[in-house]
VOPAGU-2260 file (C-alpha; in pm, 1 decimal, decimal comma):
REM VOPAGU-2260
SITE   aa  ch    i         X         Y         Z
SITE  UNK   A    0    9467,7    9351,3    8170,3
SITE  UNK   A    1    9156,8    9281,6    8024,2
SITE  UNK   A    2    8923,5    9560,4    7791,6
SITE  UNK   A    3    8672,9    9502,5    8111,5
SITE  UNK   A    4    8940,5    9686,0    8282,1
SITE  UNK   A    5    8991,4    9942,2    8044,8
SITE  UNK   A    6    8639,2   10042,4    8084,6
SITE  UNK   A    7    8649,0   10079,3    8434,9
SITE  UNK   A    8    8989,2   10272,4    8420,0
SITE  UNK   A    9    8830,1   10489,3    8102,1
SITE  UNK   A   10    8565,8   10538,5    8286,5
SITE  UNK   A   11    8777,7   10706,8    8606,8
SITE  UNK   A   12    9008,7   10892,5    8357,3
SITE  UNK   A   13    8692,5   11095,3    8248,0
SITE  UNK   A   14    8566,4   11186,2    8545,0
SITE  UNK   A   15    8926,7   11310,4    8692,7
SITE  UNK   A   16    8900,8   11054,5    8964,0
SITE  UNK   A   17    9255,7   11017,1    8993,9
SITE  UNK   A   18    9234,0   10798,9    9342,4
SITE  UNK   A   19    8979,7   10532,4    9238,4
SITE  UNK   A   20    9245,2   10511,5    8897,0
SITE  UNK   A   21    9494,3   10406,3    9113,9
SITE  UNK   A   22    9313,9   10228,3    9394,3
SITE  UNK   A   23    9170,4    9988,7    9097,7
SITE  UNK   A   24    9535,9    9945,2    8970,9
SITE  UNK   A   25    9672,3    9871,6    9305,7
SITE  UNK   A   26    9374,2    9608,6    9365,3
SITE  UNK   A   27    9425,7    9455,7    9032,5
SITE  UNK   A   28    9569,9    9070,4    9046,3
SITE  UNK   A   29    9942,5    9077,0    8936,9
SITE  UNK   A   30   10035,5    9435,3    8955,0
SITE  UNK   A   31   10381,9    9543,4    9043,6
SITE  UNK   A   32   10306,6    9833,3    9282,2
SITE  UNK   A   33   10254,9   10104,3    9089,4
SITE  UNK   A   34    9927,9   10180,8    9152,5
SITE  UNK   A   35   10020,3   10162,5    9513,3
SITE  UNK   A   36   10303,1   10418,9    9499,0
SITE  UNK   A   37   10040,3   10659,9    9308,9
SITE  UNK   A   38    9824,5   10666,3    9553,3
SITE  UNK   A   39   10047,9   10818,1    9793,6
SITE  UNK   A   40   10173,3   11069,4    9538,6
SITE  UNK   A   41    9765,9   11136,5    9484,4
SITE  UNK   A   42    9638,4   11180,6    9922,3
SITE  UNK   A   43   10003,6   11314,0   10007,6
SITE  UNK   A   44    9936,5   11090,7   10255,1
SITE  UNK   A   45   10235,5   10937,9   10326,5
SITE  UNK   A   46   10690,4   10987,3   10297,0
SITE  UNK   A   47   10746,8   10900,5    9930,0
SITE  UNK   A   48   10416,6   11057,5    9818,4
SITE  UNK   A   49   10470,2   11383,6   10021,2
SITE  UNK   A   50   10825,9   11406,1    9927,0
SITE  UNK   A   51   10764,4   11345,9    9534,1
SITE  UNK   A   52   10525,1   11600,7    9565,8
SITE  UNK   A   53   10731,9   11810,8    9737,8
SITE  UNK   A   54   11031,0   11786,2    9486,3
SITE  UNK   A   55   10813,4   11850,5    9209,4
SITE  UNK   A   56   10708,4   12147,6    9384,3
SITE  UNK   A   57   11074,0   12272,0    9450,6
SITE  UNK   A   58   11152,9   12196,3    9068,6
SITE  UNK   A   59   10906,9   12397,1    8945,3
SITE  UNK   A   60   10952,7   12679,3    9179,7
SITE  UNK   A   61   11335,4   12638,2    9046,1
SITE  UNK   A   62   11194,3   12697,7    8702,1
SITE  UNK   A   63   10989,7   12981,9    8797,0
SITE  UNK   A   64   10669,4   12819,9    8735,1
SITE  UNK   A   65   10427,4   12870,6    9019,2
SITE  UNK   A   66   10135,1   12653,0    9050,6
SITE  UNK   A   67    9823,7   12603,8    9262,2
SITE  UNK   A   68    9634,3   12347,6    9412,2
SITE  UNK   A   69    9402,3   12365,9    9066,1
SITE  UNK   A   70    9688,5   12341,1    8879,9
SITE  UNK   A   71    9863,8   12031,1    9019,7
SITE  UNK   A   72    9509,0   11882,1    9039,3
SITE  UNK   A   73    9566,3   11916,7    8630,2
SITE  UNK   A   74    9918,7   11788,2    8614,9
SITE  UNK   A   75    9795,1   11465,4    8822,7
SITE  UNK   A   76    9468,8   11418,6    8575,3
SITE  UNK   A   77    9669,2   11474,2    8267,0
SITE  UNK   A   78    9898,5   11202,9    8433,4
SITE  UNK   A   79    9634,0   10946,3    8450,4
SITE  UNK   A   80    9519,7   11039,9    8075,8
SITE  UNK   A   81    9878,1   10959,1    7939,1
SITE  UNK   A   82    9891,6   10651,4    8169,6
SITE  UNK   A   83    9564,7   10526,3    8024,2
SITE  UNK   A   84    9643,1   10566,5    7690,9
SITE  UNK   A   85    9954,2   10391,8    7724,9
SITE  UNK   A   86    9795,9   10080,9    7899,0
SITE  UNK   A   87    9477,4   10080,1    7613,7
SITE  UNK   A   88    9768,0   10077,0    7368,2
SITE  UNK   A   89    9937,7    9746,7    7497,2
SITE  UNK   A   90    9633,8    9600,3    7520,5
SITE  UNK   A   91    9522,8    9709,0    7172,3
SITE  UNK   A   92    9883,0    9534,5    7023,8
SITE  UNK   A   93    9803,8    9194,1    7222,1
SITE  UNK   A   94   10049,5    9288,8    7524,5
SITE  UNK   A   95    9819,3    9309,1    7819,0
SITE  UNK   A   96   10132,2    9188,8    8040,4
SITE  UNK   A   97   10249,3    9516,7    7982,4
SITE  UNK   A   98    9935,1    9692,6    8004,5
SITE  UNK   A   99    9905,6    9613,2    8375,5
SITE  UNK   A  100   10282,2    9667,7    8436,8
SITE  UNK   A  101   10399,2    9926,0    8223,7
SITE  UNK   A  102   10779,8    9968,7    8169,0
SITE  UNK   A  103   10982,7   10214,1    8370,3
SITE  UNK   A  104   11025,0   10388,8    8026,9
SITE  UNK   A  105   10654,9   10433,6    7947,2
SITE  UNK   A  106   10626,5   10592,9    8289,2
SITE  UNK   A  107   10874,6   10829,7    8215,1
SITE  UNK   A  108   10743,0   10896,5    7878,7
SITE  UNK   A  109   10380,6   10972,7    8030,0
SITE  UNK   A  110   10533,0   11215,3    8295,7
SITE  UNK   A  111   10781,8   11390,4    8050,0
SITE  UNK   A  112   10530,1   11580,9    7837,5
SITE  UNK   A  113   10335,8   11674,2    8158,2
SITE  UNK   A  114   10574,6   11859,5    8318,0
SITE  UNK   A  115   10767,2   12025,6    7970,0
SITE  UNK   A  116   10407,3   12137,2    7879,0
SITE  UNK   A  117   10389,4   12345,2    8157,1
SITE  UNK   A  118   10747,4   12538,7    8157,5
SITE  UNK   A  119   10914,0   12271,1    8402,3
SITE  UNK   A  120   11176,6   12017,3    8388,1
SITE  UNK   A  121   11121,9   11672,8    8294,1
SITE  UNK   A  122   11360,0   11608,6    8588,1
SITE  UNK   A  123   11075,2   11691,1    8825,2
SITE  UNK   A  124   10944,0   11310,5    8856,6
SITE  UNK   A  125   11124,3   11224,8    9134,7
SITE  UNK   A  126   11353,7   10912,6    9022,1
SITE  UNK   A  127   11391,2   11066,1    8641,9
SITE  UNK   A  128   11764,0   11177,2    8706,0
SITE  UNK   A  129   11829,8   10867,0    8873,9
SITE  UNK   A  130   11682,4   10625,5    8607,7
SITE  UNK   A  131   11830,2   10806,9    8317,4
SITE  UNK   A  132   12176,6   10762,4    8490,4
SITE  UNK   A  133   12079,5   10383,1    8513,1
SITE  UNK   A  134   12029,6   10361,8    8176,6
SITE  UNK   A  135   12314,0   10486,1    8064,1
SITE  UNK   A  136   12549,9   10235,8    8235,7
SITE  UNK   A  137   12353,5    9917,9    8187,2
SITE  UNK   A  138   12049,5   10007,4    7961,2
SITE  UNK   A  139   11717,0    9967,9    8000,2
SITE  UNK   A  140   11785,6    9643,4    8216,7
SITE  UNK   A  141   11963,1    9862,2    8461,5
SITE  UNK   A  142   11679,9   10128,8    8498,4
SITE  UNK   A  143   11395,7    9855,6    8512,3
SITE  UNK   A  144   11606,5    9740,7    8785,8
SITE  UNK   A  145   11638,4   10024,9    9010,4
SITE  UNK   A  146   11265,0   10123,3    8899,9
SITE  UNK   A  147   11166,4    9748,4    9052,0
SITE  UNK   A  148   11332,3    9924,5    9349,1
SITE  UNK   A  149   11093,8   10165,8    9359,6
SITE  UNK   A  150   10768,8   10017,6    9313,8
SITE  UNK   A  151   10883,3    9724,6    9595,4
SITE  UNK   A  152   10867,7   10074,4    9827,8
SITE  UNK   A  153   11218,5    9953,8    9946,8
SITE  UNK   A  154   11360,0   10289,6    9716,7
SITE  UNK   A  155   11298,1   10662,1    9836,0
SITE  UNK   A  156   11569,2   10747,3   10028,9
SITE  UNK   A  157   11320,0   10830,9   10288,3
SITE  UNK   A  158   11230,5   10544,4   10420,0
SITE  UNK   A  159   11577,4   10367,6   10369,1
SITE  UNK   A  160   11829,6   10683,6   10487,3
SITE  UNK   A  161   11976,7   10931,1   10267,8
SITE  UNK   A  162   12272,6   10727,8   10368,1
SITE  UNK   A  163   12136,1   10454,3   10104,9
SITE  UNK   A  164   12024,9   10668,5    9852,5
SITE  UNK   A  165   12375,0   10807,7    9861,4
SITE  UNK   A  166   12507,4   10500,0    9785,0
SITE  UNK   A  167   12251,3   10362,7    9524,6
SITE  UNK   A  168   12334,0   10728,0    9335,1
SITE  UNK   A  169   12710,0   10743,7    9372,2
SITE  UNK   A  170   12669,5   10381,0    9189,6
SITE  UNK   A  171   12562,2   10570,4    8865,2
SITE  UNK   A  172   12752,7   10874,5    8867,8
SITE  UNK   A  173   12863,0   11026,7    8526,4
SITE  UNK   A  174   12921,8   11330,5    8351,3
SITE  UNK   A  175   12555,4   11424,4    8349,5
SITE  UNK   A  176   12429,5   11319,2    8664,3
SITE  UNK   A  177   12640,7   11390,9    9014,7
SITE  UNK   A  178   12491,9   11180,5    9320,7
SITE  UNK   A  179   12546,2   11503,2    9585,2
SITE  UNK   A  180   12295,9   11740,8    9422,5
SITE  UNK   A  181   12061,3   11485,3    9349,9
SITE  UNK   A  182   12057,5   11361,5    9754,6
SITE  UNK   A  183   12086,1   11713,7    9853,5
SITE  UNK   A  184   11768,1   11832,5    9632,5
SITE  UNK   A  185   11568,2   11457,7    9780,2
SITE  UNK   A  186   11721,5   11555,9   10149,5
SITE  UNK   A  187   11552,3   11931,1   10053,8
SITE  UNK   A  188   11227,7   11784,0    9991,1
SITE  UNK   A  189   11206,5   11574,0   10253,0
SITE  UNK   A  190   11256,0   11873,8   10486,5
SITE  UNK   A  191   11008,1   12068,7   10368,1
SITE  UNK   A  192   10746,8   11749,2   10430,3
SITE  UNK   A  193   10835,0   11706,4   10793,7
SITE  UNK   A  194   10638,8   11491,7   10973,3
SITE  UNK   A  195   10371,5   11385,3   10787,5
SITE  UNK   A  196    9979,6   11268,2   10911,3
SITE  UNK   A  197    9788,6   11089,6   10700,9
SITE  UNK   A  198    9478,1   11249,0   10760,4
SITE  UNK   A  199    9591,6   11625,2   10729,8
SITE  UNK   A  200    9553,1   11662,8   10332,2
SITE  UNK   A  201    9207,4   11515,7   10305,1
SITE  UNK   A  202    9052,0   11722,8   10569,4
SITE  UNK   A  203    8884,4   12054,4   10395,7
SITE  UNK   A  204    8860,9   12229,2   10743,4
SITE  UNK   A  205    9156,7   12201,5   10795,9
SITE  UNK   A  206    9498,5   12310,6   10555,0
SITE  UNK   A  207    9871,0   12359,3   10662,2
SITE  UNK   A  208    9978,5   12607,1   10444,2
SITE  UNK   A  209   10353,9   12774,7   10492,1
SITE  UNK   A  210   10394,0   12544,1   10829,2
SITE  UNK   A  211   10075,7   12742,2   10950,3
SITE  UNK   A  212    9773,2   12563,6   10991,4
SITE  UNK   A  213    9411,0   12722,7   10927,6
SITE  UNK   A  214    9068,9   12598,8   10964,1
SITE  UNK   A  215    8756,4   12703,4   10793,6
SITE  UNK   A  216    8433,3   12799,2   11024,4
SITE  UNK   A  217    8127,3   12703,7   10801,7
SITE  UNK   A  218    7913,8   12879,8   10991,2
SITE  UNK   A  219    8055,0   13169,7   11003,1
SITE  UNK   A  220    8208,4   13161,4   10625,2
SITE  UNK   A  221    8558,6   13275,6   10709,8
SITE  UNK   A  222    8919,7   13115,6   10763,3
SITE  UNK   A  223    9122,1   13120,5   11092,7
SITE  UNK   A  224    9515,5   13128,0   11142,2
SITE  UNK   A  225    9779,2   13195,0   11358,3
SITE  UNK   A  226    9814,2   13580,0   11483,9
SITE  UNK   A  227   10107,4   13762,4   11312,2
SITE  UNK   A  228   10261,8   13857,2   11623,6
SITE  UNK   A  229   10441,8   13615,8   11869,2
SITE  UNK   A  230   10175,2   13528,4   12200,2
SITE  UNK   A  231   10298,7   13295,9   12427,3
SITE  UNK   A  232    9936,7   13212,7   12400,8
SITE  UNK   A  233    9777,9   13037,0   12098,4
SITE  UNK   A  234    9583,6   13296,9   11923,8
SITE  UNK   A  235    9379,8   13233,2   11586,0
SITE  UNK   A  236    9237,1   13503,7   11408,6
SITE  UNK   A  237    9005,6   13567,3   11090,0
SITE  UNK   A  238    9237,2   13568,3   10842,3
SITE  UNK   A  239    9222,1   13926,9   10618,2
SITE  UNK   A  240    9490,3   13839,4   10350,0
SITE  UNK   A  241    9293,8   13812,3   10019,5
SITE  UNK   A  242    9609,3   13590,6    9831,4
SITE  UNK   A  243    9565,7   13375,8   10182,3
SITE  UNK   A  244    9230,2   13331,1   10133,3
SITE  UNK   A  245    9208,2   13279,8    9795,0
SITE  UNK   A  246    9454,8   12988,0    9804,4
SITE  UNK   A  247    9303,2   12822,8   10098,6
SITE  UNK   A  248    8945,1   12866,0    9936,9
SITE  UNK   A  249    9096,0   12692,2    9612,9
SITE  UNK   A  250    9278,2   12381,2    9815,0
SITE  UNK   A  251    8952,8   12338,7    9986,8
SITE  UNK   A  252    8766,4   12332,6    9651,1
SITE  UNK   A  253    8987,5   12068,9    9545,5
SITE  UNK   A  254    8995,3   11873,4    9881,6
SITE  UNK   A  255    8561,3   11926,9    9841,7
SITE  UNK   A  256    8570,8   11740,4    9480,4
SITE  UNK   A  257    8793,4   11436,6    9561,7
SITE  UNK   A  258    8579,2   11361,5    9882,0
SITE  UNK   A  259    8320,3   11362,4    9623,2
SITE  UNK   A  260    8497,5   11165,8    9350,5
SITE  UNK   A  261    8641,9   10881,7    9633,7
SITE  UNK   A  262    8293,9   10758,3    9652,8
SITE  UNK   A  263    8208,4   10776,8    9266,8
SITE  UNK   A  264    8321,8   10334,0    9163,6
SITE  UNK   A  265    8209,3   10262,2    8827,6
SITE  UNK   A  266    7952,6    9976,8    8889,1
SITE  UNK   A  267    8133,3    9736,0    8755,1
SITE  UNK   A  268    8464,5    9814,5    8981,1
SITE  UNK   A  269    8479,2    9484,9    9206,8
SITE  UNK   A  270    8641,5    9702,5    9484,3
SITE  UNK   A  271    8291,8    9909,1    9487,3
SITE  UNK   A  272    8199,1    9755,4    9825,2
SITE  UNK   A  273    8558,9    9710,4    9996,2
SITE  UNK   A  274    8803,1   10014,4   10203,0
SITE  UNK   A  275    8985,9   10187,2    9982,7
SITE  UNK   A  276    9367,0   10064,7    9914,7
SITE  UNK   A  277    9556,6   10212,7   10178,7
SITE  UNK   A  278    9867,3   10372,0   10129,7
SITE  UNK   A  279   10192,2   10209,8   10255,0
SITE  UNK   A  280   10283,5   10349,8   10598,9
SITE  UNK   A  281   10650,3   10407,3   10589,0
SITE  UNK   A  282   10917,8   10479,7   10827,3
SITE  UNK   A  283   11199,2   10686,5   10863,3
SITE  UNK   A  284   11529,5   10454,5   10874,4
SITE  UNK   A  285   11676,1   10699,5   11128,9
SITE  UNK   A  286   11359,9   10606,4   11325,8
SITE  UNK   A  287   11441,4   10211,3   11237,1
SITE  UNK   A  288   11770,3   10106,8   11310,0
SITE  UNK   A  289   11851,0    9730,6   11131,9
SITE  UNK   A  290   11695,4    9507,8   11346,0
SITE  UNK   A  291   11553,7    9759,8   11639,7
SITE  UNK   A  292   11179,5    9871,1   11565,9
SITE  UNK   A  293   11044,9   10145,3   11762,4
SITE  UNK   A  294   11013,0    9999,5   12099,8
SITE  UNK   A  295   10614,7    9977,1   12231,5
SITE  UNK   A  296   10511,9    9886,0   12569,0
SITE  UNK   A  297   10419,9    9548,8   12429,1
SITE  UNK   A  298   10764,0    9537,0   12235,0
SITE  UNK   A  299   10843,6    9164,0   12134,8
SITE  UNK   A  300   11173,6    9348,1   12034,1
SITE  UNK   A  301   11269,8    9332,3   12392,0
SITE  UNK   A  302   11436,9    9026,4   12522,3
SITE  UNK   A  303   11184,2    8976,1   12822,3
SITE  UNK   A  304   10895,0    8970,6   12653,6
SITE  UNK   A  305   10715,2    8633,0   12632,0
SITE  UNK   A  306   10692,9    8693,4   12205,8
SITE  UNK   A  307   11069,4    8731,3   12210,9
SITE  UNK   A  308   11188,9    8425,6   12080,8
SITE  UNK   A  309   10937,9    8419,3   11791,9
SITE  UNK   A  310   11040,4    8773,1   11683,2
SITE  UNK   A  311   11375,8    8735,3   11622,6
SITE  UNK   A  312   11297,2    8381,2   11419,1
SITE  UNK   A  313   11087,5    8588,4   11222,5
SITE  UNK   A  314   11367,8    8864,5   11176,4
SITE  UNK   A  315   11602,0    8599,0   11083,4
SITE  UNK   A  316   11406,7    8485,9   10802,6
SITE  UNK   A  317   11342,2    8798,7   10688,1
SITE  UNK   A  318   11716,8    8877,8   10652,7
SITE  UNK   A  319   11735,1    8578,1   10444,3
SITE  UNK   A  320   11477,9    8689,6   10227,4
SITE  UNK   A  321   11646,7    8980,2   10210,2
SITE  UNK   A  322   11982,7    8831,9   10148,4
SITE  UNK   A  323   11854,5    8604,8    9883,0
SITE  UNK   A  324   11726,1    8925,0    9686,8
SITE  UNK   A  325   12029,8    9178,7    9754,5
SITE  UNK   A  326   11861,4    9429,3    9952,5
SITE  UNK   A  327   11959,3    9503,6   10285,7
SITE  UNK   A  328   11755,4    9547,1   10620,1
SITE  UNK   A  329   11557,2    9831,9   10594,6
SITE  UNK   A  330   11204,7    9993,5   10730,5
SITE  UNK   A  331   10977,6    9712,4   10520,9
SITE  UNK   A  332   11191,0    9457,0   10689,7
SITE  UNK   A  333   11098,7    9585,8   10998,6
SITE  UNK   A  334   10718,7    9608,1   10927,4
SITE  UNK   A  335   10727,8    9228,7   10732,3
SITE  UNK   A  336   10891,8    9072,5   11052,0
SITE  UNK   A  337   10667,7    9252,9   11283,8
SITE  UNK   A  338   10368,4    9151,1   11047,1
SITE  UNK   A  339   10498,6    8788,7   11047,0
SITE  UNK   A  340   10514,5    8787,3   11437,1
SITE  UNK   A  341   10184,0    8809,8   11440,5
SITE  UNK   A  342   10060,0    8627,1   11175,1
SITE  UNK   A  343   10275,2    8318,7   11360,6
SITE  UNK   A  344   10054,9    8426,7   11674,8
SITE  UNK   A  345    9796,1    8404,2   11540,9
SITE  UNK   A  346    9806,9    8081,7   11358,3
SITE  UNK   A  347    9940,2    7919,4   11672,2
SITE  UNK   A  348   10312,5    7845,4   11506,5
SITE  UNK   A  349   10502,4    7771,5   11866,9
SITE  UNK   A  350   10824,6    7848,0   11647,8
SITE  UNK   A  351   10922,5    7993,1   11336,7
SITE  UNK   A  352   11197,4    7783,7   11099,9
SITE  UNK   A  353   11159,9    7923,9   10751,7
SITE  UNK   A  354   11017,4    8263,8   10594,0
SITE  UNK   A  355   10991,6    8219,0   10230,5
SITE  UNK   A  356   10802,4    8382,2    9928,1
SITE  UNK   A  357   10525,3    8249,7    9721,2
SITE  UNK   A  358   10658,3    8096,3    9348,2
SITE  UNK   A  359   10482,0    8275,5    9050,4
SITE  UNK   A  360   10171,9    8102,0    8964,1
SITE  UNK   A  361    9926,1    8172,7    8657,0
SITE  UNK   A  362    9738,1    8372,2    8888,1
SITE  UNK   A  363    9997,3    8574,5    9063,9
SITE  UNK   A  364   10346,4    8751,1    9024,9
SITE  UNK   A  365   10612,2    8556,4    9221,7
SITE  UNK   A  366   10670,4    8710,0    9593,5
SITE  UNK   A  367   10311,3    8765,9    9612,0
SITE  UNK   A  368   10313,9    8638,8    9950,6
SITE  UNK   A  369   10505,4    8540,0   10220,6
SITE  UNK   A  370   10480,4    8253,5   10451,9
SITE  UNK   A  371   10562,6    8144,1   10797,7
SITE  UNK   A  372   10677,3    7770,0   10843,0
SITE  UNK   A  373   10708,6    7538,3   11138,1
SITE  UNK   A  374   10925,9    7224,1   11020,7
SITE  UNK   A  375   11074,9    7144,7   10736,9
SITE  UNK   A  376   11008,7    7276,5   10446,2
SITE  UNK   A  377   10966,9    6935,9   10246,5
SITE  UNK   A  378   10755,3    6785,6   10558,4
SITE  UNK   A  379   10410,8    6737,4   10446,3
SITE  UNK   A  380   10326,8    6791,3   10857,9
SITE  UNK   A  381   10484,6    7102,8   10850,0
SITE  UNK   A  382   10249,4    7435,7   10980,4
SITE  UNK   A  383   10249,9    7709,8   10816,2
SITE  UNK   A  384   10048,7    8043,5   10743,5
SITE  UNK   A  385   10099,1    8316,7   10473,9
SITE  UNK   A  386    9978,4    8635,7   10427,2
SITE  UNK   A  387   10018,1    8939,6   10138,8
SITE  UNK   A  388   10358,4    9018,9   10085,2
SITE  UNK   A  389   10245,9    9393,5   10009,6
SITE  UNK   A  390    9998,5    9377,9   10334,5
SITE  UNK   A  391   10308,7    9254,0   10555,7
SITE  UNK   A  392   10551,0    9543,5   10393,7
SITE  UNK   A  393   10258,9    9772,1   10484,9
SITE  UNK   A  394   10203,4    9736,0   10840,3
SITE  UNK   A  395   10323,4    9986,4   11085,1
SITE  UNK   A  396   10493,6    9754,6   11350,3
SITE  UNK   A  397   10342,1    9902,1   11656,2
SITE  UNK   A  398   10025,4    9833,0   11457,4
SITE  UNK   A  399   10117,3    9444,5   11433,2
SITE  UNK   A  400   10250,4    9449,6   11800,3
SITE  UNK   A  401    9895,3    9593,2   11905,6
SITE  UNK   A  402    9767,8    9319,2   11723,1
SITE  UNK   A  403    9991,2    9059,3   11892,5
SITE  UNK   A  404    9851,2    9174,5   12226,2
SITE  UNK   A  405    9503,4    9175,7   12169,1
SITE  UNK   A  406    9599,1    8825,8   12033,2
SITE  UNK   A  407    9715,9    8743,8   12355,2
SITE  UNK   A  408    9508,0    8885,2   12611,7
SITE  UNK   A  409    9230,3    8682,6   12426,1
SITE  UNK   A  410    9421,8    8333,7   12489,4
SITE  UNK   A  411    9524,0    8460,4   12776,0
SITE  UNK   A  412    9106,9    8500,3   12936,3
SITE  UNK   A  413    9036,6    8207,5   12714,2
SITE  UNK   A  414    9277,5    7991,9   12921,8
SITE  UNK   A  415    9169,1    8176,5   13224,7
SITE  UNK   A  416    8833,4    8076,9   13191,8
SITE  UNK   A  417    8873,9    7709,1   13056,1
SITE  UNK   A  418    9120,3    7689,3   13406,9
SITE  UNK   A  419    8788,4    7771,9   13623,4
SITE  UNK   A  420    8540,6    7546,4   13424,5
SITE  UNK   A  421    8812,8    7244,7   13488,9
SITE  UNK   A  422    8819,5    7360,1   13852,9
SITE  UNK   A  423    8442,2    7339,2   13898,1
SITE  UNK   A  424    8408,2    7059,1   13740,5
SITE  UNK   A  425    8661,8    6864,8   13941,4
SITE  UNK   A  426    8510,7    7000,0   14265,8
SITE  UNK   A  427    8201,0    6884,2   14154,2
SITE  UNK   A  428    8338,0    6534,7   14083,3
SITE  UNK   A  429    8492,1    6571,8   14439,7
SITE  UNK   A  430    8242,8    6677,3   14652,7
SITE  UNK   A  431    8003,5    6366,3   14788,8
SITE  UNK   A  432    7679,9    6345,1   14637,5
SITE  UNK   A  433    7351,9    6554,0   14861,8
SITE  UNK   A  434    7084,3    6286,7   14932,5
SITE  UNK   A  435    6746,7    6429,1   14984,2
């Protein structure tokens, strides 16, 4: 991290623009994910960031601190202060390693303060209780371990099954941290998220409040919601309830002001000009059986479809990806293989033979990206294609399998129509020649 990059980031921490923080991070060459995971956490856009939110939430309604859509908008800009500070610090001392990555431990020392400040438990950062419990049987190692966990997505229970956060807890159990309150207070949160649409929190109009959702009529100035009493028929009605009001007014305020901010890049910002990081669409491992993505009607999953055979080489690398690293199949693996399909597809690859990572490089982290090979890996003939390992981790599957089909209709009419220019011209080359 350079002091170019402090600028930019100084210059986002002053205007409270918490999501172009982040999106800059997660952009930056080299990071670990962090920036990544935070924007979730910041749109409430997707599982882990709802669910974080929502177990802060829950903690601080445990401590009998109630806060507002104002007042969480606070506790995420005070969040991106501390983080800044930290990060101009390292860079200060000659460490700007660190300054891009920060330690586990200097993210728990930026949230700590935050949340103590304000009457609630440190505890309510989501993987606190967890990491603490980490460090106390192995030391920091141990923590930075499970916190690598994290930022590689592959953690929150959420996407992997409370089954495997279970496990990964029950691993660290010790006189002050059980694993069965922990899960229970994640499986809690994740409840209270349900299912969870990526567009719903940055809409102004429109705010779910209570499982309830209400929508604001500009030209009439006033809020509509659900009747009170049960109609078999959907009824919404002005809403009357000053407290109502008054809270939706102030999450639309705050939903008003980042639509402003998302659109506010320092000049220098190289991202000025490109989309805006998206978050990581996870799913739920209930949803995602090992080795069974949701089936599509263009499902290379399924054994009679033409792609079949190319999917499950890609799956087979990806299990010894994941085998090579200790992790197990989970949702990502689902998404990289699907992602990997494709990008095979695409590249023309008839067959698939190796998946492997990208080696570190002075220009980026090791596992950056991930490639598809046809031959052997030491045969200079060999074909091959790669893509982002944090793209391919990303990607809904039914998004790659869409993909995969438009891929294939187009060869498909492209052979088509190379089939009838052959045809004509060999009936031309047929057919005797017209004398005048």
């Amino acid at each position: 991290m350079s002091q170019k990059d402090l600028d930019v980031l100084r210059f986002y921490q002053d205007k409270g623009n918490r999501e172009l923080y982040f999106n800059y991070l997660a952009q930056k060459e080299g990071n670990d994910g962090y920036g990544l995971l935070a924007l979730g956490v910041v749109r409430n856009d997707n599982v882990p960031g709802a669910v974080a939110n929502s177990f802060a939430a829950n903690q601080a309604r445990q401590d009998g601190v109630r806060l507002g859509s104002r007042d969480w908008q606070a506790v995420g800009i005070d969040l991106i202060r501390n983080d800044f500070a930290l990060r101009e610090e390292y860079v200060r001392n000659g460490q700007p390693d660190v300054a891009l990555n920060l330690r586990e431990v200097d993210i728990r020392d930026s949230h700590d303060p935050i949340f103590e400040n304000r009457g609630i438990s440190a505890d309510a950062w989501t993987p606190r209780q967890l990491l603490e419990a980490a460090r106390r049987k192995g030391g920091s190692e141990e923590a930075e371990k499970i916190w690598s966990m994290m930022l590689d997505n592959r953690w929150m229970g959420v996407a992997r099954g409370m089954g495997t956060l279970a496990a990964v807890a029950e691993r660290y159990e010790d006189a002050e941290f059980r694993a069965a309150p922990y899960v229970a207070a994640m499986a809690q949160a994740r409840a209270g998220v349900g299912v969870v649409d990526p567009h719903a929190h940055q809409d102004p109009d429109r705010i779910v409040m209570d499982g309830k959702e209400y929508t604001f009529h500009r030209e009439a100035d006033v809020w509509r919601g659900p009747a009170r009493i049960e109609s078999r028929i959907s009824i919404k009605l002005e809403v009357s309830d000053p407290a109502i009001i008054q809270t939706l007014n102030e999450e639309r305020e705050v939903r008003l002001e980042r639509e402003q901010l998302r659109m506010q890049f320092h000049p220098d910002d190289p991202h000025r000009d490109r989309p805006l990081m998206p978050s990581p669409r996870l799913f739920s491992a209930e949803d995602i059986e090992p080795g069974r993505p949701q089936r599509l009607a263009s499902d290379p999953t399924s054994a009679d479809h033409p792609r079949h055979a190319l999917y499950q080489q890609c799956a087979t690398g990806v299990r010894a990806v994941d085998a090579s690293l200790g992790r197990a199949w989970d949702a990502h693996s689902a998404c990289m293989a699907a992602s990997l399909t494709t990008l095979a597809a695409r590249h023309g690859l008839e067959r698939v033979d190796h998946v492997v990572l990208s080696q570190a490089t002075p220009q980026l982290a090791a596992g950056a990206n991930v490639f598809v090979v046809q031959g052997a890996l030491a045969d200079p003939t060999q074909l091959r294609a790669h893509m982002p390992t944090q793209e391919a981790i990303a990607q809904a599957p039914e998004r790659s399998f869409q993909q995969l089909q438009d891929i294939d209709l187009q060869r498909s009419q492209q052979l088509s129509q190379q089939r009838e220019q052959d045809e004509q011209l060999q009936q031309a080359r047929s057919s005797p020649l017209m004398h005048a």
